[in-house]
C-alpha positions in Angstrom: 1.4 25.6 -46.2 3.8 28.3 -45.4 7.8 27.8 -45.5 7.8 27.4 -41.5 5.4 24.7 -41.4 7.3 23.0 -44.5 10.3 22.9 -42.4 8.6 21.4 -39.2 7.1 18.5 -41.3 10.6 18.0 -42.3 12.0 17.8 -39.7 9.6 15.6 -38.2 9.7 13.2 -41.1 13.7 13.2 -40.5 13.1 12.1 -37.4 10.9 9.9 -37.5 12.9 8.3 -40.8 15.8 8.3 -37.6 14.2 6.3 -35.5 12.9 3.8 -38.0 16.1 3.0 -38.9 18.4 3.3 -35.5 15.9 1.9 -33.2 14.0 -0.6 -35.8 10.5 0.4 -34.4 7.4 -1.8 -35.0 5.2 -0.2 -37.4 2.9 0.7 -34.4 5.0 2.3 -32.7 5.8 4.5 -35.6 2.6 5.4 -36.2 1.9 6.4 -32.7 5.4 8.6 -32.2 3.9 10.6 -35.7 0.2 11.1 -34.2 2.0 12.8 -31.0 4.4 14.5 -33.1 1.1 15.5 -35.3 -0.5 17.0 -32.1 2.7 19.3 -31.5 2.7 20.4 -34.9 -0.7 21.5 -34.9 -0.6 23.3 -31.0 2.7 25.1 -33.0 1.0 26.5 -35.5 -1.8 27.3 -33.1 0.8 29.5 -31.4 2.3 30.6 -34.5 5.6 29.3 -33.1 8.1 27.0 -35.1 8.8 23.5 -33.6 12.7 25.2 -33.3 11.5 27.8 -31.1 9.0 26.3 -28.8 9.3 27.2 -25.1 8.9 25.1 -21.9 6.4 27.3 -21.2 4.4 26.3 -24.2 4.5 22.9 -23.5 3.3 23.4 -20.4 0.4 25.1 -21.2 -0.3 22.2 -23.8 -0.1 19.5 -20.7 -2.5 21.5 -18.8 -4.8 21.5 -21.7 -4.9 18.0 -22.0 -5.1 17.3 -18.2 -8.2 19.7 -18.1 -9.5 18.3 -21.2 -9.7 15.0 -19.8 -6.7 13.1 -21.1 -5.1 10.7 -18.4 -1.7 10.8 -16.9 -0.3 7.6 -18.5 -1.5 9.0 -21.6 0.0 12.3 -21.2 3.0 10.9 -20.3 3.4 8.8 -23.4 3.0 12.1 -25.5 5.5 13.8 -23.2 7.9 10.9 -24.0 7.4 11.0 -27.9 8.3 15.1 -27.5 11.2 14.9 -25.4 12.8 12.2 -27.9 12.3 15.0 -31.0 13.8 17.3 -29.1 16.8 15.4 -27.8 17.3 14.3 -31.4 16.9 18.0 -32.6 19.8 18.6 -29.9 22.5 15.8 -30.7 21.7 17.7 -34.4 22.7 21.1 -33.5 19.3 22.4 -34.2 18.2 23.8 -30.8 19.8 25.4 -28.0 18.2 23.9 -25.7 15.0 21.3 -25.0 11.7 22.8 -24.1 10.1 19.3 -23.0 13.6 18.1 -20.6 11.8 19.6 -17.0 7.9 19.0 -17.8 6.2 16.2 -16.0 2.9 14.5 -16.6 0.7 14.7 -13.8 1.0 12.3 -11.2 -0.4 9.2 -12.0 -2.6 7.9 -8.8 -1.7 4.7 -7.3 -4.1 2.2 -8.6 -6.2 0.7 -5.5 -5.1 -3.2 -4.5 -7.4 -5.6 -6.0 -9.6 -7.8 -2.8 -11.9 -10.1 -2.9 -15.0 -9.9 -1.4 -15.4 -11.4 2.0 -18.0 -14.0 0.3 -15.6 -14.9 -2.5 -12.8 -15.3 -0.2 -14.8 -17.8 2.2 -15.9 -19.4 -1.4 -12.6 -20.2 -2.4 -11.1 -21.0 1.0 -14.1 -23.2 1.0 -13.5 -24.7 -2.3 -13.1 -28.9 -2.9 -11.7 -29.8 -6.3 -12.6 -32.9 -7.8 -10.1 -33.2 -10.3 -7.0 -33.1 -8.1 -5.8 -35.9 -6.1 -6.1 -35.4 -3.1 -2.2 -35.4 -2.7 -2.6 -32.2 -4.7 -6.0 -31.1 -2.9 -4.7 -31.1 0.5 -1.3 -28.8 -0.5 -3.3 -26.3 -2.4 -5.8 -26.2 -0.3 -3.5 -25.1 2.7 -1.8 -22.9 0.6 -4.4 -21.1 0.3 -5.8 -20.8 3.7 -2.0 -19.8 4.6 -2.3 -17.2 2.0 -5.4 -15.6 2.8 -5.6 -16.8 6.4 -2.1 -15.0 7.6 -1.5 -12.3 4.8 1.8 -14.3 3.1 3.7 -12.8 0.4 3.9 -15.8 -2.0 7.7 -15.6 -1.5 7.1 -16.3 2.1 5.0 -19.1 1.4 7.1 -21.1 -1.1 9.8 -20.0 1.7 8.8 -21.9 4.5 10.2 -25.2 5.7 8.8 -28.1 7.6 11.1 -27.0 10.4 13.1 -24.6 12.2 16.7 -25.0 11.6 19.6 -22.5 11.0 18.9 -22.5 7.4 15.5 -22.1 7.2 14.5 -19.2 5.6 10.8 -19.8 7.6 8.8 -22.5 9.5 5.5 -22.8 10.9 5.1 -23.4 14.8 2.4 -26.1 15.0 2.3 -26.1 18.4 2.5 -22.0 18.9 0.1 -22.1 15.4 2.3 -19.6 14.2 4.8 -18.8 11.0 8.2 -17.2 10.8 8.3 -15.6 7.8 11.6 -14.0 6.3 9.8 -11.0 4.4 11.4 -7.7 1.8 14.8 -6.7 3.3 15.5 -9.8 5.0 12.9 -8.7 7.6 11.5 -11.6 10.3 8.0 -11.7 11.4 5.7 -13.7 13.1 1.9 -14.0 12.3 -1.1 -16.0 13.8 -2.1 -19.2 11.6 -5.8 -19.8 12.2 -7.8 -22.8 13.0 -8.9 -23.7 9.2 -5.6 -22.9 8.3 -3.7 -25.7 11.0 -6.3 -28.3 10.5 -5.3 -27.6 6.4 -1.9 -27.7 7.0 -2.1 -30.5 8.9 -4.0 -32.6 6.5 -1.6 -31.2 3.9 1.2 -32.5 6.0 -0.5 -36.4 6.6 0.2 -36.2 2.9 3.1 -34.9 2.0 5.1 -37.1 4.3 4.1 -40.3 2.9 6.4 -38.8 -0.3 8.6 -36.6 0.5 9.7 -37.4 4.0 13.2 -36.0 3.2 12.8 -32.5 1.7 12.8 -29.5 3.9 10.3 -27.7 2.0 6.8 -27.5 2.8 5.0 -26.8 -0.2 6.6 -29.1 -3.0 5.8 -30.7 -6.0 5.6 -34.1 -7.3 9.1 -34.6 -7.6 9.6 -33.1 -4.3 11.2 -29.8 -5.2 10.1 -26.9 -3.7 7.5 -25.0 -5.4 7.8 -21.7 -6.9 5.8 -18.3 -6.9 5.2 -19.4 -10.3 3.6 -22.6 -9.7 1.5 -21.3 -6.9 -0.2 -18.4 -9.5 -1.2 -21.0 -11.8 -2.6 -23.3 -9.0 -4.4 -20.9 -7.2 -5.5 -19.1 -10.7 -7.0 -22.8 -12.0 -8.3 -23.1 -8.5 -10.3 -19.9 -8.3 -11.7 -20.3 -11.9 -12.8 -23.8 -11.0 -14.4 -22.7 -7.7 -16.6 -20.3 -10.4 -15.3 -17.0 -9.3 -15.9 -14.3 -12.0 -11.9 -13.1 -11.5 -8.6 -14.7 -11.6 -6.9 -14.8 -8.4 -3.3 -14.0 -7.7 -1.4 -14.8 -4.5 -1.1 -11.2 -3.6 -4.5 -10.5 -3.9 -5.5 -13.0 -1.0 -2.8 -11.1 0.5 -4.8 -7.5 -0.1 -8.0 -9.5 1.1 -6.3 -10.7 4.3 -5.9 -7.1 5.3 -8.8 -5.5 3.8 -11.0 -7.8 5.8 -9.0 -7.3 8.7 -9.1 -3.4 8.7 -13.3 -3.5 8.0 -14.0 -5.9 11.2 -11.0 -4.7 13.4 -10.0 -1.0 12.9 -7.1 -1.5 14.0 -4.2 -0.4 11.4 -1.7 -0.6 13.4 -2.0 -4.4 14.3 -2.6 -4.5 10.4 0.3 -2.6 9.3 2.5 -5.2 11.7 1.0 -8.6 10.3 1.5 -7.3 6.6 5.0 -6.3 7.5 4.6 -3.0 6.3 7.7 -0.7 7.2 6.2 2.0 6.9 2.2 3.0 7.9 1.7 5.2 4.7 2.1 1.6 2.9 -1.0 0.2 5.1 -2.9 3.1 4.8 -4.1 2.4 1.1 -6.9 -0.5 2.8 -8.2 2.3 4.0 -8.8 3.5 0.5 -9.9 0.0 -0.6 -12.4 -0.2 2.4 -14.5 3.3 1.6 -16.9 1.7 -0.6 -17.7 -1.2 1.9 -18.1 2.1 4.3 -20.2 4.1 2.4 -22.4 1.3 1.4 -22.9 0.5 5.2 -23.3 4.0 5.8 -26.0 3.7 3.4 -27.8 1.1 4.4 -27.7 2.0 8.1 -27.7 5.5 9.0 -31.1 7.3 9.7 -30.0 10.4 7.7 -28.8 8.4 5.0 -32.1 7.7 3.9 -34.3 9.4 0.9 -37.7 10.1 2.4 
């Protein structure tokens, strides 16, 4: 080991002996900032370059050799991270004139697909009886969620609907019109379509509920007749869909991602979609499009005369 590379594990062991100390890091954590701080070393001495004198346009070159090489964004990122914090140390020490990681970016990181069910698994859980519940509790979870997977509802618009209209209502569904009001992200208002499973649900729901809890406004509530809360109705619907024997968990907003995949696949129409979801912007709705290509391209498959091996 040369003098140069004795002073860059030195100063690397400084710093990491800084951050043990001032930021009381798990062990972990310590162990991972000195692998990445291992990996700069080595791609310095590669270059023949001390860790003082490295370049931004070294460690670019060194992100586009991971990228190529396979590594992933998140992962890349995290490195990135662990190098810019050496070097803004190396800074507030006086050591370096300026920091060769402070204007490199990962690559961007592509927005993970929604999770949907399938259309079978949805029916399956809409479809879904529980024997263990009463059937106070069967009927409101059960209408829950057909509401949820029926109309599209954020699971803050479902535990924000009332019984009623009235001028405090933050939402209400029209059983007569078989509509809800929904107050949606930025105190937006919309109005979607409640189907027919979902009405005769919500009205058993309701033959229920008002033998109990004639007097509270909400109308999803618990036993004590409070209104429910998004977390409640994750752990219902996540019991529910484990004990209707689907292989995942299912969250609210995935019925919610299901609602408009299906939609999309037997409509088309992403406009009408983009306007039930509440979407401000079509980009936003676009992304079922994304989620819907493998429903596509297995139909296309399946169907299409020059799809098929001879």
């Amino acid at each position: 080991m040369d003098s140069g590379e004795r002073i860059d594990q030195a100063l690397v062991e400084r710093y990491l002996e800084h951050v043990r100390v001032e930021k009381r890091l798990a062990q972990r954590t310590l162990e991972l900032y000195a692998l990445d701080l291992q990996k700069l070393t080595l791609h310095a001495q590669a270059a023949a370059v001390p860790l003082q004198q490295l370049q931004n346009a070294h460690i670019r070159r060194w992100v586009a050799q991971m990228h190529s090489g396979g590594r992933s964004a998140r992962g890349i990122a995290l490195i990135l991270s662990g190098w810019r914090g050496f070097y803004v140390w190396l800074g507030r020490q006086g050591m370096i004139a300026s920091n060769p990681v402070q204007d490199v970016r990962s690559p961007k990181v592509g927005k993970p697909l929604p999770k949907a069910l399938s259309v079978d698994d949805s029916v399956q859980l809409a479809a879904f009886h529980s024997e263990r519940n009463t059937p106070w509790m069967e009927a409101r979870d059960a209408a829950m969620v057909e509401l949820l997977y029926g109309s599209g509802l954020r699971v803050g618009e479902l535990t924000g609907l009332d019984v009623q209209a009235s001028a405090q209502a933050r939402g209400w569904v029209d059983l007569q019109a078989c509509e809800a009001h929904v107050l949606g992200k930025g105190g937006k208002r919309r109005t979607v379509p409640v189907g027919s499973k979902a009405m005769a649900s919500l009205q058993l729901w309701l033959s229920h509920r008002v033998t109990q809890h004639q007097l509270a406004s909400a109308l999803f509530v618990g036993r004590n007749g409070t209104r429910l809360t998004a977390q409640s109705v994750w752990q219902r619907l996540k019991a529910r869909s484990q004990e209707s024997g689907l292989s995942t968990p299912v969250h609210p907003h995935m019925l919610r991602h299901s609602f408009a995949s299906h939609l999309l696949q037997s409509s088309g129409d992403l406009r009408a979609v983009q306007e039930l979801l509440g979407h401000a912007n079509i980009s936003t709705t676009q992304v079922y499009t994304r989620l819907d290509f493998q429903h596509l391209a297995n139909a296309y498959d399946a169907a299409h005369p020059r799809a098929k091996i001879k």
